[in-house]
N, C-alpha and C positions, 0 to 999 in steps of 0.2 A: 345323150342330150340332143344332138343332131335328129334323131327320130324322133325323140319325145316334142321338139320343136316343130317335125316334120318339116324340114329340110332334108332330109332322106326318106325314101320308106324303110318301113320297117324290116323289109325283108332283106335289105340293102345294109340294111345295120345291121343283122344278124349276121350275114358275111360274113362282113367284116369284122365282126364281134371274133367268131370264129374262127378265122384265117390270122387275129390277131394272137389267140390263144397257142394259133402252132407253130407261131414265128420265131417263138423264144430261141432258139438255137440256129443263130444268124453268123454264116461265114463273111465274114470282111473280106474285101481285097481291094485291091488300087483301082478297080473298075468301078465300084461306087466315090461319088463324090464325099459322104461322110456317113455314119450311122444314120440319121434319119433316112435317107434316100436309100438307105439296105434294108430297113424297113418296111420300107413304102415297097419298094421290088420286092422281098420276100409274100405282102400280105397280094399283092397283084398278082404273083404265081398262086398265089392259093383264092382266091376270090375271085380274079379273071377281072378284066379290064375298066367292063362295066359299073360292079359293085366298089372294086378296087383301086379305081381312079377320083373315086370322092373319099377317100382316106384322109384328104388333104382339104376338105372345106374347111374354111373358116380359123384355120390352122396356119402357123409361120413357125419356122424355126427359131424367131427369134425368140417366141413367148414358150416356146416348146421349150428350150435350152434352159431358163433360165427356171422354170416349174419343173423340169427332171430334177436340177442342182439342187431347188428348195426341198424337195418332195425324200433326197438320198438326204440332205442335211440335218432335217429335222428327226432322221432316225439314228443320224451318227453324234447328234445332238444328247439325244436321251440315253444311249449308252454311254457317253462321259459322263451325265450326269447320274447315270447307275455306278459307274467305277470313283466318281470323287465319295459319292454315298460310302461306296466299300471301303476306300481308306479310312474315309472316316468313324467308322466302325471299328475297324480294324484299330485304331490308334484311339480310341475311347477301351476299346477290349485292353489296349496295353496301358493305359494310364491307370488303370482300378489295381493293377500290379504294383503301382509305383505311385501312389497318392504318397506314403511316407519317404521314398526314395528321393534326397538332397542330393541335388547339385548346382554347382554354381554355375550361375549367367554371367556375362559376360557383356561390357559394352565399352566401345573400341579397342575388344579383343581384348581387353584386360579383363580381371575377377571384380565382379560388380558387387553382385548380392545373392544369396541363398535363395533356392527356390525347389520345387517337387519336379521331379521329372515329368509327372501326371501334370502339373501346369502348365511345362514346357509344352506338350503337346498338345493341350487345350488350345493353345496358341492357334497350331497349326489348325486344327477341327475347325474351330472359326473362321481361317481366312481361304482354309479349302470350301465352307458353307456360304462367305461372299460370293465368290469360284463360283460354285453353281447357282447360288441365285441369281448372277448375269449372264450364266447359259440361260434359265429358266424365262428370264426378262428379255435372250435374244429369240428363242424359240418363239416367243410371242408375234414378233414379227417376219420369222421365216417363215410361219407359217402360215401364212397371204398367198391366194394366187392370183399370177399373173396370167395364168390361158384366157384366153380369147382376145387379148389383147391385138394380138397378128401379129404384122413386120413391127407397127408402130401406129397405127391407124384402126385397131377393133377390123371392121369387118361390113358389110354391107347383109349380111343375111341374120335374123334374129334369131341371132343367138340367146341363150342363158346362161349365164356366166355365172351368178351363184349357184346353179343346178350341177356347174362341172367342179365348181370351188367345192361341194357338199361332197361331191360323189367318190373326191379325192382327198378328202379329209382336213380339207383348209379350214380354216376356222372363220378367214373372210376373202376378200379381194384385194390383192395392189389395184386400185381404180382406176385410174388415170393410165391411157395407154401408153402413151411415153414415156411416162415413169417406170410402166410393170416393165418395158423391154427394157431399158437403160441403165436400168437402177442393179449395180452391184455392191450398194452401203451393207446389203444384209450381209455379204460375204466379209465383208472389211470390218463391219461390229463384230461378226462369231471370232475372226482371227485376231480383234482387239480386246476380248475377251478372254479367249485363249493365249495370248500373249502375257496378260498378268495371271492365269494361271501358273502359264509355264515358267513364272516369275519364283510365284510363289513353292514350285518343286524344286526350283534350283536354288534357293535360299534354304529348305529344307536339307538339301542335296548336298549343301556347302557347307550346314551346319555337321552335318554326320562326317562328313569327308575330315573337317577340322576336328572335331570331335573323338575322334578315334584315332588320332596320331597320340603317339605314347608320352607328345610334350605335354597334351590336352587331359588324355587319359580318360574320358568322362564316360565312353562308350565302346564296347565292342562289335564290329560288324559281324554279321553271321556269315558264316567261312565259305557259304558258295556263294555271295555278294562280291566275294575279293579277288583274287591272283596273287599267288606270289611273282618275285624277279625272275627274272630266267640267270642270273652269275649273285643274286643275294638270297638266297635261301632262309629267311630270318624277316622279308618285309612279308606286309599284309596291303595289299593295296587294293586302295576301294574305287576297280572301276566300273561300276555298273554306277554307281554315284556317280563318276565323273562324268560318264557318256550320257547321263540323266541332264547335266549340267551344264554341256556342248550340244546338246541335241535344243535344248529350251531356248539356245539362241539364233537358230535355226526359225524357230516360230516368231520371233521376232524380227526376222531379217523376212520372212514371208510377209507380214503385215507392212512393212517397211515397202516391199516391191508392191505389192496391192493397191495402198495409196497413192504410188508412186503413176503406176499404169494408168488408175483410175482420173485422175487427178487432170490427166493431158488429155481427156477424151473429150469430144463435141457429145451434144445427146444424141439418142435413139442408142443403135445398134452399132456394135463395131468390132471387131474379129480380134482385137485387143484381150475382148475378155474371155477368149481362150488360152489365153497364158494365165491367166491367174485360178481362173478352177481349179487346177492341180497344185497350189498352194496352199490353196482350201484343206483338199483331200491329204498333205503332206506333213497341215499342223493339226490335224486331230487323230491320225495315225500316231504322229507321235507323241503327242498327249496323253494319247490312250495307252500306248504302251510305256509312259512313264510313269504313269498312273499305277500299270498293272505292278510294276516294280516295286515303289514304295508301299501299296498295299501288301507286297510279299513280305518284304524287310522290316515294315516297320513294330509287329509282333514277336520279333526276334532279336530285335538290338536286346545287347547285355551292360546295362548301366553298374558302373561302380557305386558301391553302395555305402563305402565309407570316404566322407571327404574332410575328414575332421583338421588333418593333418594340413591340406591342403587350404583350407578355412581360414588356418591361425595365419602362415603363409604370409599368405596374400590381405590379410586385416578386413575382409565381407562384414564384420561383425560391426566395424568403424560406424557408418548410418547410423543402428541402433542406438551405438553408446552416443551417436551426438541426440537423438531424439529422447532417448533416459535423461542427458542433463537439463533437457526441455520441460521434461514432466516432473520429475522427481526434484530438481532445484531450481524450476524455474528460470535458467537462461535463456535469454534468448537465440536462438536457433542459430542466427551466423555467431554470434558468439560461440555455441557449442562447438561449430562447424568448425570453427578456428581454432579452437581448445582441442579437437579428437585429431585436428588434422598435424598439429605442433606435436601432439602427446605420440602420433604412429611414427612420425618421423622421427622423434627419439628414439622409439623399439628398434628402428629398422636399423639406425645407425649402430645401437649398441646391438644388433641382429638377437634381439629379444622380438616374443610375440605376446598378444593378452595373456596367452597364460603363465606368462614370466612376469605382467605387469602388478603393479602394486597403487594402491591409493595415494600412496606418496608422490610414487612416478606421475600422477595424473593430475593432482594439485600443484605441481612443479610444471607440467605444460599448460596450465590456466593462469598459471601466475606470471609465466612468460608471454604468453600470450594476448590477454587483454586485459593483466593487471590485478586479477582478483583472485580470493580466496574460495578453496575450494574443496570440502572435507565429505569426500565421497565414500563410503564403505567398500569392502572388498567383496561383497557379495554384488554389487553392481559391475565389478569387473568380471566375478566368476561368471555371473549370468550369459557371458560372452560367448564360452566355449562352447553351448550344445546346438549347430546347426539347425536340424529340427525345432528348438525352441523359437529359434530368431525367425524361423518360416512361418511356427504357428502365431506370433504375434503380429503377423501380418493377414489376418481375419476379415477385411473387408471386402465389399462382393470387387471380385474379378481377381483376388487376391491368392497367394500362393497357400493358405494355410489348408493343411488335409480338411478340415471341416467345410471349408468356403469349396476345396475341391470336387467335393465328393456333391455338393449342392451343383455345383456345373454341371457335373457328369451327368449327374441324373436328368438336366435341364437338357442337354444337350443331346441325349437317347431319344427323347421325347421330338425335337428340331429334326432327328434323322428318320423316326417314323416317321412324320407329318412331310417329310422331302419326299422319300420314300412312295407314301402313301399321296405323294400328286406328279408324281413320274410314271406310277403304274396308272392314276386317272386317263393321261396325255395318252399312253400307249394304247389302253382299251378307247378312248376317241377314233385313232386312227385304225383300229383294228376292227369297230365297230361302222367307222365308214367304207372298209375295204369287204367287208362280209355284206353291208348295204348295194357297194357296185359288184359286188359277184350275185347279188340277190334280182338286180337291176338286169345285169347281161344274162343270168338264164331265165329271166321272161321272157325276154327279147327271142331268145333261142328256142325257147320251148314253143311260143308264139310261133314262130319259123314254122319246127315241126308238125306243130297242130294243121297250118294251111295248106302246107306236104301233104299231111295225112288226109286234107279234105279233098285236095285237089283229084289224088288217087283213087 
């Protein structure tokens, strides 16, 4: 840009072009004041003082610092957004297993209601797919630069600032110079993003942890996810879920110190935000590697496949039979609600379940209840016992019946190509601006050699 501007000559820019190319392998030590300035000495040793001292036109460390951080971000951006892609794959591959597979949900930790395990995890696909469309939504403004910005003040030489924004695969400019230096929201939205990520694998994280204790019974962990005791020989313990579950609050306590720093700063520049970089780099490491976990695990959990026993139990089926006395005789709904709720409490005490219960028993809790008669058949009670039955009457879209599942699944293949297929667009952008600036610096170079070869 500098040459194309002519603010250097060209042959000055080829140098430097070149002496930047053989810098890559830069010893640090206490005698540099930080990496740019080892830099800068590396490309002077090899360019010589003259070509090698305007390395630095136009240029600050401030706007330097802060277009590296965008420039590493938006690539460690799109590989979260490849591994939430792969779980989610992954966990639509294990639902097509398990569309007919019942199990009970649960809500405050008691047996709630019948559902497909393949629904259960549909859950998840979706709120890992939120997940990434506010990576996708923050990529958008990481990827702005701020070069030429300078300390805080742009620059006095005419520069081109969309020509370096291009060449670097920005899509536009932070504009405003004060803003491009000062401005660390974009680090504070990706770790406010990643924060309810890491929400949402530790909720997954907790469900499997609870899920596999032998009180829950619902699942098994696959046996290199776990540890036994070292003096119990007979536990299974799920730590790589737990350290999945400790670690995500970690990401949260980073966003927490982010705001925190940010928050007490004056504008422009200020050496502050070199303590939060590495909180950056801290919650998408381990995002990424809790990512990679439950992408591993989650094609291997081993669901119990009969809960029938467990169904009667705990009375799941109770909703149904108050929505039957809705439809089928016409009560009103808190009425039923009060009739199915009097009639369980009877079973329980006499520790009978539906399938002990009789028409009798059921017209005897209506009549206690709110007074009326109620002459229900025993095929209304049988209808109670088959799990699978009670999930497929639950057909509406978003609902748990294999039918309405297997319409998701397919919906939601289609959501992971089209992610998919605009995460590999994003990459060929930057891949096609990077083969642009290596197209850019050997003209530059080849140019060089051409005037060599005339001169001689």
């Amino acid at each position: 840009m500098l040459a194309e501007q002519k603010i250097i000559a060209e042959d000055e820019s080829a140098t430097l072009l070149s002496a930047l190319t053989k810098a890559a392998d830069i010893q640090l030590d206490g005698s540099m004041e930080d990496v740019h300035m080892a830099v800068e000495e590396a490309v002077l040793k090899q360019a010589g003082t003259e070509a090698g001292g305007n390395l630095h036109i136009a240029k600050s460390r401030n706007d330097q610092v802060t277009t590296a951080i965008r420039m590493t971000l938006r690539n460690e951006l799109l590989t979260l957004m490849r591994s939430i892609s792969h779980v989610q794959e992954h966990m639509v591959e294990a639902a097509e297993d398990h569309i007919n597979t019942v199990i009970l949900e649960y809500t405050h930790l008691q047996p709630a209601q019948p559902v497909t395990f393949a629904h259960y995890l549909l859950s998840y696909v979706d709120a890992f797919q939120r997940d990434l469309e506010r990576l996708q939504d923050v990529y958008t403004r990481v990827n702005l630069c701020p070069l030429g910005a300078g300390a805080l003040a742009t620059t006095s030489f005419p520069i081109n600032r969309e020509r370096t924004a291009e060449l670097l695969g920005f899509d536009d400019l932070v504009e405003n110079s004060i803003d491009a230096v000062a401005s660390r929201d974009f680090i504070e939205e990706t770790i406010a993003a990643l924060t309810i990520t890491a929400v949402d694998m530790s909720r997954f994280a907790e469900d499997l942890i609870i899920w596999s204790s032998p009180d829950f019974g619902v699942i098994e962990l696959p046996d290199e996810f776990t540890s036994t005791s070292s003096i119990m020989p007979q536990k299974k313990n799920p730590e790589i879920l737990e350290i999945i579950r400790a670690r995500t609050s970690n990401i949260l306590g980073n966003f927490v110190s982010v705001a925190a720093t940010v928050k007490s700063l004056p504008s422009t520049y200020n050496l502050d935000f070199q303590e939060i970089t590495p909180k950056l780099w801290q919650s998408t490491e381990s995002v990424q590697a809790s990512l990679d976990m439950i992408h591993k695990i989650a094609p291997k959990l081993k669901v119990t496949t009969d809960v029938s026993e467990k169904a009667q139990k705990s009375f799941v089926a109770a909703t149904e039979l108050a929505n039957l006395l809705v439809r089928k005789y016409d009560i009103p709904f808190r009425s039923a609600h009060k009739i199915v709720g009097t009639f369980v409490k009877s079973l329980i005490e006499a520790k009978l379940t539906f399938a002990d219960a009789t028409p009798r028993m059921l017209a005897k809790a209506a009549q206690t209840s709110i007074g009326i008669k109620l002459c229900a058949k025993a095929e209304d009670i049988n209808a109670l016992s088959n799990p699978l039955k009670l999930v497929e009457l639950c057909n509406v879209k978003g609902g748990p019946a294999p039918q309405e599942v297997k319409r998701a699944l397919c919906q939601r293949k289609k959501t992971i190509l089209a992610t998919k297929s605009n995460i590999s667009k994003m990459d060929k952008e930057l891949e096609e601006a990077g083969n642009k600036l290596d197209a850019a610096v050997q003209e530059l170079l080849a140019n060089q050699t051409k005037t060599q070869n005339l001169k001689t």
